[in-house]
C-alpha positions, -999 to +999 in steps of 0.1 A: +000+000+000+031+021+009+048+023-020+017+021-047+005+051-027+039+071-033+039+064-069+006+074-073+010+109-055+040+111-075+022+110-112-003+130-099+015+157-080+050+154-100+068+156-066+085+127-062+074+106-033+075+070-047+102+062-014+084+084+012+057+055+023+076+020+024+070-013+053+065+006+079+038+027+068+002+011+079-027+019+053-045+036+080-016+063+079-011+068+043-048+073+040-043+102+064-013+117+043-035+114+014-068+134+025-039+162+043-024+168+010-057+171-008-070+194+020-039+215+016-046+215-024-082+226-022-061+259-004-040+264-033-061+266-057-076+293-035-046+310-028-035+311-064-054+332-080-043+362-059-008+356-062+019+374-088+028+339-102+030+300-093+036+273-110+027+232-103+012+223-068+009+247-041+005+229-006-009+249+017-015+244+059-042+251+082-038+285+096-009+298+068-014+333+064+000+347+032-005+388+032+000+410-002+003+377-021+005+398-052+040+404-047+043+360-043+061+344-069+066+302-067+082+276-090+065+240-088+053+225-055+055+250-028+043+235+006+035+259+033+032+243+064+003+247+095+004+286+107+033+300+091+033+337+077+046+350+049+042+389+044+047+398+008+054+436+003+087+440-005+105+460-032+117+427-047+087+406-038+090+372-020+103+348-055+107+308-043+119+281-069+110+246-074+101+227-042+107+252-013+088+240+017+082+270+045+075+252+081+050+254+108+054+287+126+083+306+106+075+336+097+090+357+069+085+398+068+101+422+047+079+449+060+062+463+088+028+450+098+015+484+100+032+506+080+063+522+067+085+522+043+085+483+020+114+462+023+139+448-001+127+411-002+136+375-005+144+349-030+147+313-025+162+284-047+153+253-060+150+224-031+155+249-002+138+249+031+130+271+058+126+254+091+097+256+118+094+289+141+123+304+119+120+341+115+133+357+081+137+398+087+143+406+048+138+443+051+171+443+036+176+419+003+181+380+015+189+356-008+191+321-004+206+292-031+194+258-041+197+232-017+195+248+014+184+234+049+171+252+076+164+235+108+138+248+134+144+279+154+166+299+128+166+337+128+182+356+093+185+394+104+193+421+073+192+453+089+205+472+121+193+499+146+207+532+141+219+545+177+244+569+171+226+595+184+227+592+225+202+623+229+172+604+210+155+569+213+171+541+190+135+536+181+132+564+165+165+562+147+156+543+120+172+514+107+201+505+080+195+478+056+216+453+045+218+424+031+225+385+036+234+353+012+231+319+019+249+302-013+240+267-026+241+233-003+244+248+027+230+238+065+223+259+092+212+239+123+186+248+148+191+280+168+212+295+145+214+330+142+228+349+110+231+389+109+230+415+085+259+418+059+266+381+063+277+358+034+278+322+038+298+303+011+289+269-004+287+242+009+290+253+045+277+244+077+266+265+110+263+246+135+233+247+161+230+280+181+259+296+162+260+335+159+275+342+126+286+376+122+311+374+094+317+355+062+320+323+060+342+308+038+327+278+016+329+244+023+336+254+062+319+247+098+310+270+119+302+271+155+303+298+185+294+330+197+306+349+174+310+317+146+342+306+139+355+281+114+364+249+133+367+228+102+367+224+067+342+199+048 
């Protein structure tokens, strides 16, 4: 039942999922994957309409709240899990490619809630994910490459608080915006957090609860407050 289910969802759905249900997946379980993905279709097709462009299956969770999805662009099969939120206004838009799966929880915003000036954006590659409860500040220009993993809990900052001036509130200050790159094959483990200005090369790994506040160069791990290079891959 496993396997003839996951080569059935695969012609159907083109994502390839003829491995994903093998012995130890009961009938009783499969069935259950089956009606959640069609749930999650019927909100798609919904959702599609409204958004700038999207191409193959969009996969889309209870509670996902997508905001200005005219700025939206995805490739083929997006999967949004349960209650993540994606806000769209941005300069650049939000742009995903082919398979990018968004977790339960994360939330990506380029822009203020309510108000203020847009953000820059974000763009995504092929294969990439973003991990549960992960928070993506792209109010400066993030970009991420193709093959990507994000584990639960990681925090991608692109801009700083001005506070220069000692005689006013930082919060009214303003902000300056930056930018950060995550470049192909790369894994940043849960707890993670990566500032603004930040490039991190291929290849490379940052280890979980790492502060990365420089480059990295490819092909390295990185672990500490402040990251440092402990190896090469």
């Amino acid at each position: 039942m496993g396997n003839f289910a996951g080569k059935v969802i695969s012609r159907i759905s083109g994502m390839d999922l003829s491995d994903r249900f093998g012995p130890g997946w009961d009938s009783i379980s499969v069935l259950a994957v089956l009606c959640r993905m069609g749930i999650w279709w019927v909100r798609g097709l919904w959702l599609r309409w409204q958004m700038k462009s999207a191409r193959g299956l969009l996969l889309i969770g209870k509670g996902v709240s997508i905001r200005q999805a005219r700025y939206f662009t995805v490739g083929k099969n997006f999967v949004a899990q349960d209650h993540c939120e994606i806000n769209c206004l941005s300069q650049k838009g939000i742009v995903f490619g082919d398979k990018v799966t968004v977790g339960s929880y994360a939330i990506i915003r380029p822009t203020n809630l309510y108000g203020g000036e847009p953000g820059l954006g974000l763009k995504v590659g092929d294969h990439s994910s973003i991990g549960p409860y992960a928070y993506i500040g792209c109010s400066g220009y993030i970009e991420i490459g193709n093959n990507v993993m994000m584990s639960p809990r990681v925090s991608i900052y692109s801009e700083n608080h001005v506070f220069n001036d000692t005689g006013r509130p930082m919060i009214e200050q303003g902000v300056d915006r930056s930018f950060v790159i995550i470049e192909d094959d790369c894994w940043i483990a849960s707890h993670a957090v990566i500032l603004a200005g930040v490039t991190i090369g291929k290849g490379s790994v940052v280890a979980a609860g790492s502060i990365v506040t420089r480059d990295v160069p490819p092909y390295s791990v990185v672990a500490g407050n402040p990251a440092k290079v402990i190896k090469s891959r």
